[in-house]
C-alpha positions as CSV (number, residue, x, y, z in Angstrom):
1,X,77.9,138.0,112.0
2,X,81.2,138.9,113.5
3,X,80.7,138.2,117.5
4,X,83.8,139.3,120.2
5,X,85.3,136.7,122.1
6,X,84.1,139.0,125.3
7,X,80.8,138.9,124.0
8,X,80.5,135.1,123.3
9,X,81.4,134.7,126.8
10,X,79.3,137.6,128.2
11,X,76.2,136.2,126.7
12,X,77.5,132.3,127.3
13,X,77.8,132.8,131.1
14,X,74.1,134.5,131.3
15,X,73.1,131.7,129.7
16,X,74.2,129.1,132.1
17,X,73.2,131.0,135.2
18,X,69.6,131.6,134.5
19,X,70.1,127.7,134.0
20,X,71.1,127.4,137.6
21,X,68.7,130.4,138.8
22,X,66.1,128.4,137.6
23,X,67.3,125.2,139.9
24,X,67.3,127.3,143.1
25,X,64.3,128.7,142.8
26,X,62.4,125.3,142.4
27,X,64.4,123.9,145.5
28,X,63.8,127.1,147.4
29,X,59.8,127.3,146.6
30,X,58.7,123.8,146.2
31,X,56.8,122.0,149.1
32,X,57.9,118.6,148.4
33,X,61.3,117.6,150.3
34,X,62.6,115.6,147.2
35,X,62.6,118.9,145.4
36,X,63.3,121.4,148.3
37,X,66.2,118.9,150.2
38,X,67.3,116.1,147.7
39,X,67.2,118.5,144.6
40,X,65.8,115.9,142.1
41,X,65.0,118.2,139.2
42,X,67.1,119.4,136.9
43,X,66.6,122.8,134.3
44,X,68.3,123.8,131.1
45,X,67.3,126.6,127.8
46,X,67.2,125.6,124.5
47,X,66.1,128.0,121.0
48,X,63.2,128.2,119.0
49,X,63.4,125.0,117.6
50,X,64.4,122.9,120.9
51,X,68.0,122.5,120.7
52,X,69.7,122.6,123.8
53,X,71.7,125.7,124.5
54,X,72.5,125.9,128.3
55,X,71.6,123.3,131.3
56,X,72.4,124.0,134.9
57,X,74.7,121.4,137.1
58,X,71.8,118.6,137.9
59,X,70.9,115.1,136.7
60,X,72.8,113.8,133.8
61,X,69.7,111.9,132.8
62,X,67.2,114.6,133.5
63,X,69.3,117.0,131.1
64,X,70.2,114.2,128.2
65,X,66.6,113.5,127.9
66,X,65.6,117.7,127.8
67,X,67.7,118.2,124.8
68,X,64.6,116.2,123.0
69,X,61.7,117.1,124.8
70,X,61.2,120.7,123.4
71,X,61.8,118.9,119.6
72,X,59.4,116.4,120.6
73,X,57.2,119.2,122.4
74,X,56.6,120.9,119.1
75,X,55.0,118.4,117.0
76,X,52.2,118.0,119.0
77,X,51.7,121.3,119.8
78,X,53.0,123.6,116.5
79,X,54.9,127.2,117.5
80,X,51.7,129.6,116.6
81,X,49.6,127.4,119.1
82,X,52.3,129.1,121.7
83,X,51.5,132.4,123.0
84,X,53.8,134.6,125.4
85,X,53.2,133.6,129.7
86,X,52.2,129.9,128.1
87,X,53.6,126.8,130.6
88,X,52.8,123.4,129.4
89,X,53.3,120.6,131.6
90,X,54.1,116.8,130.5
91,X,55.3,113.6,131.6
92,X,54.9,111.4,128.5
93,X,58.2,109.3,127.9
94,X,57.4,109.4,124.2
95,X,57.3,113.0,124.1
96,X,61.2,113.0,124.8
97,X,60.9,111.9,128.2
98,X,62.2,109.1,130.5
99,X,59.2,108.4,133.3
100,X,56.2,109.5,134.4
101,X,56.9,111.2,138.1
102,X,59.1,113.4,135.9
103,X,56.9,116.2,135.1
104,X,58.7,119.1,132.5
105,X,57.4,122.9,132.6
106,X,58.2,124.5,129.1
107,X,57.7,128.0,128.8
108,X,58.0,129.9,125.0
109,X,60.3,133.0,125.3
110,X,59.2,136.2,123.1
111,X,60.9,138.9,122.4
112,X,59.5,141.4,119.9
113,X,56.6,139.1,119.0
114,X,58.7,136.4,117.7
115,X,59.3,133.1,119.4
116,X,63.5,133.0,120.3
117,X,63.5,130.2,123.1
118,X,62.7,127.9,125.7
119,X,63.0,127.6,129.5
120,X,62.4,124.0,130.7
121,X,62.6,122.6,134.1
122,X,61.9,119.3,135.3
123,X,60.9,118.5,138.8
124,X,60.5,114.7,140.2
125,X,56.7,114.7,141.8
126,X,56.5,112.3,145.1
127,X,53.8,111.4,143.5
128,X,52.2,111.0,140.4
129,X,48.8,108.3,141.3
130,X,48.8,104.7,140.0
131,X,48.2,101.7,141.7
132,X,51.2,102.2,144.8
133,X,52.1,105.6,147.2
134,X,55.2,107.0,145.5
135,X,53.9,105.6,142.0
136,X,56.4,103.0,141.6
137,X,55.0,99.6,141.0
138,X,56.9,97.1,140.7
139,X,54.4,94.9,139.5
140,X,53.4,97.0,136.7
141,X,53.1,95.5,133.5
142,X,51.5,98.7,131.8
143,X,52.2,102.2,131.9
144,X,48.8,103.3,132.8
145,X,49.4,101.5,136.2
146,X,52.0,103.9,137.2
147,X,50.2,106.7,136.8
148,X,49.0,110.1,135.0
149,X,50.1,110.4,132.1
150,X,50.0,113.9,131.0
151,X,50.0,115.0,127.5
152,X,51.2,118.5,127.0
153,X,48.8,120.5,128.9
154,X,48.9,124.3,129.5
155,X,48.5,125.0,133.1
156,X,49.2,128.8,133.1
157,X,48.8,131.5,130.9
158,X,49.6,135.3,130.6
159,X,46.1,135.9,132.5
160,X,47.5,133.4,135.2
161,X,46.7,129.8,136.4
162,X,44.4,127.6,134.6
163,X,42.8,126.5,137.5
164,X,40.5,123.8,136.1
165,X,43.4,122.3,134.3
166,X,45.5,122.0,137.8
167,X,42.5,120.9,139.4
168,X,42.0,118.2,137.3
169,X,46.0,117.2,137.6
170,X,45.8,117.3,141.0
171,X,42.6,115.1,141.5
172,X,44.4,112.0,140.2
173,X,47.6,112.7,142.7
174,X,47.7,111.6,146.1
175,X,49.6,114.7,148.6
176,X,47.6,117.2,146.1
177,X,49.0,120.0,148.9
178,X,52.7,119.5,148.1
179,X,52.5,118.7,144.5
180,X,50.2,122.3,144.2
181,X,53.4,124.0,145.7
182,X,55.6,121.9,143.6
183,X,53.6,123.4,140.0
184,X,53.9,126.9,141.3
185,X,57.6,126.3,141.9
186,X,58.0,125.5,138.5
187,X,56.1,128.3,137.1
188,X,58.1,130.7,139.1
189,X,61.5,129.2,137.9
190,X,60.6,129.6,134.4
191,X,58.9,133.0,135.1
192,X,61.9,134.2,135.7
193,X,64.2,132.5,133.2
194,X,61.6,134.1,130.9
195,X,62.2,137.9,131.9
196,X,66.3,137.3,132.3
197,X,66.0,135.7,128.9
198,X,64.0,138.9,127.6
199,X,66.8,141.2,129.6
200,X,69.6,139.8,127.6
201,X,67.9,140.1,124.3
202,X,67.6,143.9,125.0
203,X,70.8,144.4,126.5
204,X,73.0,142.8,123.1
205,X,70.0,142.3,120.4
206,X,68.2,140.1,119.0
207,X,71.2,139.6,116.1
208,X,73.6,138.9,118.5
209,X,71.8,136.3,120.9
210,X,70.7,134.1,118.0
211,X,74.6,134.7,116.6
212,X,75.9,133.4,120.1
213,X,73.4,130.4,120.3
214,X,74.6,129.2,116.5
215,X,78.1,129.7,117.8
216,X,78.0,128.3,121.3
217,X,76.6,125.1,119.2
218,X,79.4,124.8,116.7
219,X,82.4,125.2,119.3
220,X,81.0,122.8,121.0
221,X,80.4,119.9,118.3
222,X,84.3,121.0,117.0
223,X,85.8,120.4,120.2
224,X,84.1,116.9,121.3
225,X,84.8,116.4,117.5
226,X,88.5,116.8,118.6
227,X,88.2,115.0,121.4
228,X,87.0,111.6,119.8
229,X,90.1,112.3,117.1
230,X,91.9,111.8,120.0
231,X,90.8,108.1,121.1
232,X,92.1,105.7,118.6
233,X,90.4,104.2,115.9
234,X,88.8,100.4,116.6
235,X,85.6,98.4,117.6
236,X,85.0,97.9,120.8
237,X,82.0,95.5,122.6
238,X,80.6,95.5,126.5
239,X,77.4,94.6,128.3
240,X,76.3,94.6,131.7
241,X,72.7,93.0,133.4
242,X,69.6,94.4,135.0
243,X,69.0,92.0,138.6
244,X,65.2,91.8,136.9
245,X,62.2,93.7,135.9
246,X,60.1,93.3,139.0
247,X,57.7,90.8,137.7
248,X,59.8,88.0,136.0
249,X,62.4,86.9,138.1
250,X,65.5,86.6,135.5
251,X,68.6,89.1,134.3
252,X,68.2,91.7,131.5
253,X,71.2,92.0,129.1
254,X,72.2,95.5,128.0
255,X,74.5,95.3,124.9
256,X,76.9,98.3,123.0
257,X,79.1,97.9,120.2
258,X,81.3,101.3,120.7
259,X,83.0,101.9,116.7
260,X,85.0,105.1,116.9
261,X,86.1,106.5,113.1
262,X,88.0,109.8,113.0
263,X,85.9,112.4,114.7
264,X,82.9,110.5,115.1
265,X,81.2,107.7,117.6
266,X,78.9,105.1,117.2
267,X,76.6,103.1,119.4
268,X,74.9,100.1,118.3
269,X,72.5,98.8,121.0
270,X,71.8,95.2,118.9
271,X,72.1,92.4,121.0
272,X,69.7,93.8,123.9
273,X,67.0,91.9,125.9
274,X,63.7,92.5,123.9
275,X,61.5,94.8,126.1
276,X,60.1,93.0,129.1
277,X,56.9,93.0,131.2
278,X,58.2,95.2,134.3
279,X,58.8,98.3,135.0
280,X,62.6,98.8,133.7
281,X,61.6,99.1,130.5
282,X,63.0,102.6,129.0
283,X,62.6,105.1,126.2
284,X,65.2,105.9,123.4
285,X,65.7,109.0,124.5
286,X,67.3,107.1,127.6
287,X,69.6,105.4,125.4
288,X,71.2,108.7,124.2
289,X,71.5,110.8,127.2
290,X,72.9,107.6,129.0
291,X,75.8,107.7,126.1
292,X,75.7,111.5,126.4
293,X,76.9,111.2,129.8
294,X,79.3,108.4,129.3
295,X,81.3,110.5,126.2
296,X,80.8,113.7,128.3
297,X,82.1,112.1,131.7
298,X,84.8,109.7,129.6
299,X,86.1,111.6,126.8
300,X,85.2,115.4,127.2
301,X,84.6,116.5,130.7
302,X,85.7,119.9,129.1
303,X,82.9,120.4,126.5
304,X,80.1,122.4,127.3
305,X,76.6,120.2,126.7
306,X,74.7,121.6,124.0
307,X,72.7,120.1,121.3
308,X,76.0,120.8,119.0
309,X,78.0,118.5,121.8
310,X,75.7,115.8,120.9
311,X,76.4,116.0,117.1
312,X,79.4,113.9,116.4
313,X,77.5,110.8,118.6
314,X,75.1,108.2,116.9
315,X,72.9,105.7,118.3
316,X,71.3,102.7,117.2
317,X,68.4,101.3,118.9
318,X,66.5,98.3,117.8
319,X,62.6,98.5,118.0
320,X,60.6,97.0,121.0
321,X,64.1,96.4,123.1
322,X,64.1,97.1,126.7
323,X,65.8,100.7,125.7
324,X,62.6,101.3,123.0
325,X,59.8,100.0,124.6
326,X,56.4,100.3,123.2
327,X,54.5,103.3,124.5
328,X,52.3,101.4,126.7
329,X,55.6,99.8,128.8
330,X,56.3,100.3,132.3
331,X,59.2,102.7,132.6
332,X,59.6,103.6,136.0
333,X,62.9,101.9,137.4
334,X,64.7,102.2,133.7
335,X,64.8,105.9,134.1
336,X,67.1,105.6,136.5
337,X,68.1,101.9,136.7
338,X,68.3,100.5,133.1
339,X,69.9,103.8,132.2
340,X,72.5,103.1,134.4
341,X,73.4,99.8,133.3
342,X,73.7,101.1,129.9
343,X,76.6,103.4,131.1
344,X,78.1,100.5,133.1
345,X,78.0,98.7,129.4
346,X,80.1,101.6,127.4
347,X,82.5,101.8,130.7
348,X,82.8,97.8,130.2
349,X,83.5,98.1,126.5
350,X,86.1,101.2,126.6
351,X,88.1,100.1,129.5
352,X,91.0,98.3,127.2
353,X,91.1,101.7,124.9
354,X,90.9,104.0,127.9
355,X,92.5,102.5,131.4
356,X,93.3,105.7,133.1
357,X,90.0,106.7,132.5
358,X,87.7,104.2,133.5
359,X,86.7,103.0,137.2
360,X,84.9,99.3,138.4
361,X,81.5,99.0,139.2
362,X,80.0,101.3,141.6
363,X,76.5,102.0,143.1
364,X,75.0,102.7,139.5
365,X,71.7,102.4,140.8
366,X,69.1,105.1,142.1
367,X,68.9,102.9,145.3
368,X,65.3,103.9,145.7
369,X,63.1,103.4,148.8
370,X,59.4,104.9,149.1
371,X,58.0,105.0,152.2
372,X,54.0,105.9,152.5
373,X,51.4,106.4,155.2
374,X,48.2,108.6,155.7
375,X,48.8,111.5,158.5
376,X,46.0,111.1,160.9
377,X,44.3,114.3,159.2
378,X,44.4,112.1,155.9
379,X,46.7,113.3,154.0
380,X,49.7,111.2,152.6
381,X,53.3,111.5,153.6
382,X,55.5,110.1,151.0
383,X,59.0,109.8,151.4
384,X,61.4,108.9,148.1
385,X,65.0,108.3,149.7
386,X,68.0,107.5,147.3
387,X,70.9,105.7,148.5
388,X,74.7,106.0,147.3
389,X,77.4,103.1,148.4
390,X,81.1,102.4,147.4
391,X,83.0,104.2,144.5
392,X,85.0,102.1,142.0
393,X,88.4,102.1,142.2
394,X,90.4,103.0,139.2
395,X,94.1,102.4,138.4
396,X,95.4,105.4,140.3
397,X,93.4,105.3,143.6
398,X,90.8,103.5,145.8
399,X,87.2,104.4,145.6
400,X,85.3,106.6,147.7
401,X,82.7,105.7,150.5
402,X,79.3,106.2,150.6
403,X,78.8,108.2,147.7
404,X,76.9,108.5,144.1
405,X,78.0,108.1,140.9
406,X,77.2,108.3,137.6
407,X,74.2,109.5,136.5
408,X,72.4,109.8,140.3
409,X,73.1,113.2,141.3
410,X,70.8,113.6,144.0
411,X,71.3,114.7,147.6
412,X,69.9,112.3,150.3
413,X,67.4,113.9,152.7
414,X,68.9,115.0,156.3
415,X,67.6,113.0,158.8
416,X,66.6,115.3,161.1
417,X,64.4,116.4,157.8
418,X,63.0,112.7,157.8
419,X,62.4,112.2,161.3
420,X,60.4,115.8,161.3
421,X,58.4,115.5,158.6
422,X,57.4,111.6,158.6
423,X,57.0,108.7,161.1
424,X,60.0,107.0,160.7
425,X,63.5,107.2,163.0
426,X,66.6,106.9,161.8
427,X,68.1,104.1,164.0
428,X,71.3,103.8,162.5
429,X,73.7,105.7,159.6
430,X,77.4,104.1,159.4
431,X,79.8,102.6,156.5
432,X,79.3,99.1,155.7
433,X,82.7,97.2,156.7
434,X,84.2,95.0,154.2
435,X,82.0,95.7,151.2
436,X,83.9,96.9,149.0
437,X,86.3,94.9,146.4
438,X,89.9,93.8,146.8
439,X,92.1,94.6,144.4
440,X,95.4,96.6,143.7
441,X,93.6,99.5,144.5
442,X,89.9,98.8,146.8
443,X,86.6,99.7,146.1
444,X,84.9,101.6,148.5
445,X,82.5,101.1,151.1
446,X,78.7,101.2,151.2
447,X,76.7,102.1,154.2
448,X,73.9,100.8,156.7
449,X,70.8,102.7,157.0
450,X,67.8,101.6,159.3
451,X,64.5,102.7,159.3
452,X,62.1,102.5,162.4
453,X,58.4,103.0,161.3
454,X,56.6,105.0,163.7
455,X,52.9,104.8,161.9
456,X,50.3,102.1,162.5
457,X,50.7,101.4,158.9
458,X,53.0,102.1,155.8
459,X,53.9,101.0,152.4
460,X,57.2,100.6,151.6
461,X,58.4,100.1,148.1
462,X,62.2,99.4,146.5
463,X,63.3,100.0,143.3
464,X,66.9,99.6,142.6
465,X,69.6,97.5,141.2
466,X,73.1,95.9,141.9
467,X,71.5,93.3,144.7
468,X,71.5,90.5,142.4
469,X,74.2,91.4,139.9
470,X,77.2,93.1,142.1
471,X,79.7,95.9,141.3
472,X,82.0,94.7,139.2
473,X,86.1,94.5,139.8
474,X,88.2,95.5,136.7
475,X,92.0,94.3,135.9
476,X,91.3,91.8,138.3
477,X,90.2,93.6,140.7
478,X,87.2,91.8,142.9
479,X,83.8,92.5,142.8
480,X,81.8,94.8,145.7
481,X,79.1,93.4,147.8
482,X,75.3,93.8,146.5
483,X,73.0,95.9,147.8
484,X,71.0,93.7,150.7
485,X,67.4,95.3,152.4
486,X,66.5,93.3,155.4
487,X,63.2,93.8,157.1
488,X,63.3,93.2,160.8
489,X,66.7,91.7,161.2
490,X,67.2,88.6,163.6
491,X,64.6,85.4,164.1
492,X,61.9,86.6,161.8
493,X,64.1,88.9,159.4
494,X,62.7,88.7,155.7
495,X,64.9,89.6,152.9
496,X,63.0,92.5,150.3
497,X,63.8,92.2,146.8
498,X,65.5,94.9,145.2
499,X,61.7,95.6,143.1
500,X,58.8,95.0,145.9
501,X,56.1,96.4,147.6
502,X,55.4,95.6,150.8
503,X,53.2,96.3,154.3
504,X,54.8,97.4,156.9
505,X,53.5,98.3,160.8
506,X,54.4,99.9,163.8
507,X,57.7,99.5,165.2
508,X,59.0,97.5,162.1
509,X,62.6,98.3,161.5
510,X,64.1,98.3,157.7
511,X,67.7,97.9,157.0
512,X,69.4,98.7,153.8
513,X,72.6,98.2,153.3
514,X,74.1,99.3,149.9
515,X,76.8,98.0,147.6
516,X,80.8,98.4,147.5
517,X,82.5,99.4,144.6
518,X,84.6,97.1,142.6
519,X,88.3,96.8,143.1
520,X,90.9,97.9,139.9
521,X,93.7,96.1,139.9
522,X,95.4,92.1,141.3
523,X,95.2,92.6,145.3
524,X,98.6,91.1,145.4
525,X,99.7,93.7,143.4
526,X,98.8,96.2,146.6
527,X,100.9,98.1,147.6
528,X,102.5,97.8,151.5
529,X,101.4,101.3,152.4
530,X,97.8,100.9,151.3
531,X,97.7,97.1,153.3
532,X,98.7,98.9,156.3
533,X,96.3,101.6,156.0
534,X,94.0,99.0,155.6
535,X,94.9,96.7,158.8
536,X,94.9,99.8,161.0
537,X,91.6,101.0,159.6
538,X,90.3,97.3,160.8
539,X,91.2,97.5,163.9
540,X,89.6,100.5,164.6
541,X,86.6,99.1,163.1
C-alpha cells in the first residue's frame, strides 16, 4: 500500500518510544539495583514472526541477540500455543540468547484475534543459582554449574500470575525478594508495550501498521546497503585474545576475515580458538550482534536497527569454536567479554580501510566484580559492579577517562547506593595516573576504586578481561595499562586474577584499578600544545 511520509514517521517514532517506555518502567519498578541504578536490561518489538522492528537505546549486545530470540522463541513454542496476556520467560543461550542471568520476558500482541507482534525485554537477574553468589563461576566447566536454565516458561497469563511456575523459579535463586520484584517489573513493562501496541493498531489500522513494519525494514537494509557501497572493495584480516577462560590458564584467539563486495559484508570467523573448558565460551548469536554493533557503530551510525539493517551482513561461524559452543558450555564471561574481543578483532582488521574511523584499544571488557554476603536476617545481598577505564585515542583526539565503550552500556552504581544497601565502603574513587598510552594523540585514563568490606564474611568474584592482554595502541601509538585488582595492598597484598572467586572478611580492602586506552598515533609526532597540557596536568597530579 501507499503509506505518507508523515505517517511512516508518525507510526516509526511510536514505535521506538514504547521501546524506551518499556526500559523506564523496568528501571523504575524493579527491586534489584543492577536493574533500578545501573540499568542492565535492555527492550525492543519485533512482528509476528520475530523480526526486529524497534529497540530502545540500551545494550548493544542485549539488543543484537533479541533480534533472534523471538525466531528462536517460536519453534519451541508454535504461534497458536500463544494466547493474548501470555509472558514467557527464558534464559537459554540456544534459544537466541547469550547467558543465563539474562532472563527475556516475551509477550504475543493481539489485535483483533490475530497475532501482529512482540514486546521483549530483557533484564540482568543478580542472581540466577549455581555453584557461586552472583552466578558467575569461574571455574565452571558446564553450563548447569552456572545456573537455572529456563526453557520458555509462561509465568503469567490473562487470568494473572502463574504462581506455581514463579514459585518454582524462585526456589532455585538466592535474593528470591528482589528477583520476585524484578519478574513483575518485567511483566509491567511489557503490559504496557502491549496496550500502546494495541492503541496504535486502532488509531492507523491494522493495514497500515503491518505496511510501516515491511517498510521501516526495507529503508533500513537500502541504506546500510548504501552505506557498505561506500567502503571500498577488498579483504581485510584482524584478531585480538581473551587473557583466559578461568580454568586453563592460556590466551584465546578470536579471528575475522572482513570481505566487503558492492553492497554487501562478510564475516568469516575460521581461524578461532576451538571452544574451551571455561566460562567465556559464547553462542552464535553473540557472534552476530557483536558484528551488528561493529558495522552499526563503524559504518552506519545513521541506520535505524531493524531486522532489515542486519540483511546485507553475513556471518560465518565454525562449529564447536569458542563463539559456537556446544549447548552444555559455560557462557557466562563471553556474553560480555568474548563478545567484546570479537569487536576489538573487526576494529583491528578495518583500521587500514577506515582510519578516521577507528580508535585503539579501550576498556572492552564488562569489568565485572560480585560481591556477596548473607544479611544477618539471612537473606543475600549481591552486588554486580561494572567498571569503565581509558577511551582509545583515535587520529583526531585523545581518549576519554573513565568511561565505557563499546558494547558495555551500563551505568555504575552510586556509591552512596552501595554503601546503603550493602556492607561495603567506598574508600577511594579517583583517575588512575599514567595509564593510558602514549602516542600522537593519548589514550585515556582508568581509575582506582577500593572496596572496604564491612561483613564478617563475603564472596567476591571477578570476571573481566584486558589484565593480561592490554589495550592496544594503533599507528604506533602505545599500549594502555591492564586492568590490576589487588586484595589488601601493602605487605600481605594478593593479586586476583581477572576470573576468581575468592573469601573475603571483615575489614578486607579490594582495589581495582582498570585499564587505559591505547594511544593513536607516533608520540613524537605530538603535538607542543597537547605536551604542555600534559606536563601541567602532571604537576597538578
Amino acid at each position: 500500500m501507499t503509506l505518507h511520509p508523515a505517517t511512516l514517521e508518525v507510526v516509526r517514532n511510536a514505535l521506538y518510544a514504547i521501546a524506551e517506555e518499556m526500559s523506564v518502567i523496568v528501571m523504575r519498578s524493579a527491586r534489584s539495583p543492577l536493574l533500578k541504578e545501573a540499568g542492565d536490561l535492555s527492550s525492543a518489538l519485533t512482528d509476528a514472526d520475530g523480526r526486529l522492528i524497534a529497540q530502545g537505546r540500551d545494550i548493544p549486545i542485549h539488543l543484537g541477540v533479541m533480534g533472534f530470540t523471538v525466531k528462536e522463541f517460536l519453534k519451541r513454542v508454535p504461534k497458536d500455543r500463544l494466547r493474548d496476556g501470555d509472558v514467557w520467560f527464558l534464559n537459554l543461550p540456544e534459544v537466541g540468547g547469550n547467558h543465563l542471568p539474562d532472563v527475556k520476558a516475551l509477550r504475543p500482541v493481539f489485535v483483533g484475534g490475530r497475532l501482529v507482534a512482540f514486546a521483549i525485554n530483557l533484564a540482568h537477574w543478580a542472581d540466577i543459582g549455581g555453584a557461586v553468589p552472583g552466578s558467575y563461576v569461574p571455574w565452571a566447566t558446564e553450563s548447569y554449574q552456572e545456573g537455572l536454565r529456563i526453557a520458555p516458561l509462561r509465568l503469567f497469563s490473562a487470568a494473572g500470575p502463574e504462581r506455581h511456575a514463579i514459585d518454582f523459579v524462585l526456589a532455585n535463586l538466592r535474593g528470591y525478594q528482589e528477583r520476585e520484584g524484578d519478574i513483575f517489573a518485567q511483566f509491567a513493562a511489557n503490559d504496557v508495550a502491549a496496550r500502546r501496541l494495541q492503541d496504535l493498531y486502532a488509531h492507523h489500522g491494522a493495514a497500515t501498521i503491518d505496511a510501516c513494519f515491511a517498510r521501516l525494514h526495507d529503508e533500513s537494509e537500502t541504506q546500510m546497503r548504501a552505506a557498505i557501497r561506500a567502503l571500498p572493495d577488498g579483504v581485510w584480516e584482524g584478531e585480538d585474545w581473551v587473557d583466559d577462560d578461568g580454568v586453563d590458564d592460556k590466551p584465546i584467539r578470536i579471528r575475522v576475515r572482513v570481505e566487503i563486495a558492492g553492497d554487501e559484508a562478510r564475516f568469516d570467523f575460521t581461524g578461532t580458538s576451538p571452544q574451551v573448558r571455561g566460562p567465556v565460551n559464547t553462542t552464535y548469536y553473540i557472534a552476530c550482534s557483536a558484528v551488528y554493533y561493529a558495522m552499526k557503530a563503524l559504518v552506519a551510525p545513521e541506520v535505524p536497527p531493524n531486522d532489515g539493517c542486519y540483511r546485507p551482513l553475513h556471518v560465518h561461524v565454525p562449529p564447536r569454536t569458542v563463539l559456537s559452543a556446544d549447548p552444555d558450555r559455560p557462557v557466562v564471561g563471553g556474553n560480555h567479554e568474548t563478545c567484546q574481543r570479537i569487536v576489538d578483532a573487526i576494529v583491528k582488521a578495518l583500521a587500514p580501510a577506515l582510519p578516521d574511523r577507528v580508535s585503539a584499544g579501550g576498556p572492552t571488557t564488562s569489568g565485572v566484580l560480585i560481591f556477596g554476603a548473607r544479611q544477618p536476617d539471612g537473606r543475600w545481598s549481591i552486588l554486580y559492579e561494572v567498571h569503565g577505564g581509558g577511551e582509545g585515542a583515535t587520529s583526531a583526539k585523545d581518549g576519554a577517562s573513565a568511561v565505557r565503550v563499546h558494547m558495555s552500556n551500563v551505568m555504575n552504581t552510586p556509591i552512596e547506593v552501595i554503601e546503603g544497601e550493602y556492607p561495603i565502603m567506598i574508600e577511594e574513587q579517583a583517575l588512575r595516573v599514567g595509564s593510558g598510552g602514549d602516542g600522537a594523540h593519548r589514550g585515556g585514563l582508568g581509575f582506582r576504586r577500593a572496596y572496604r568490606v564491612l561483613a564478617q564474611e563475603l564472596t567476591l568474584t571477578s570476571m573481566l578481561d584486558r589484565r593480561v592482554i592490554p589495550p592496544y595502541g594503533l599507528a604506533g601509538g602505545r599500549d594502555g595499562a591492564p586492568f590490576r585488582i589487588t586484595l589488601n595492598p601493602g605487605q600481605r597484598e594478593r593479586v586476583i586474577r581477572g576470573k576468581e572467586t575468592v573469601r573475603l572478611a571483615a575489614n578486607d580492602l579490594v582495589v581495582i584499578e582498570t585499564c587505559g586506552g591505547g594511544g593513536y598515533g607516533p608520540p613524537e609526532q605530538r603535538s607542543p600544545e597537547l605536551q604542555a597540557r600534559d606536563r601541567a596536568e602532571g604537576e597538578a597530579s
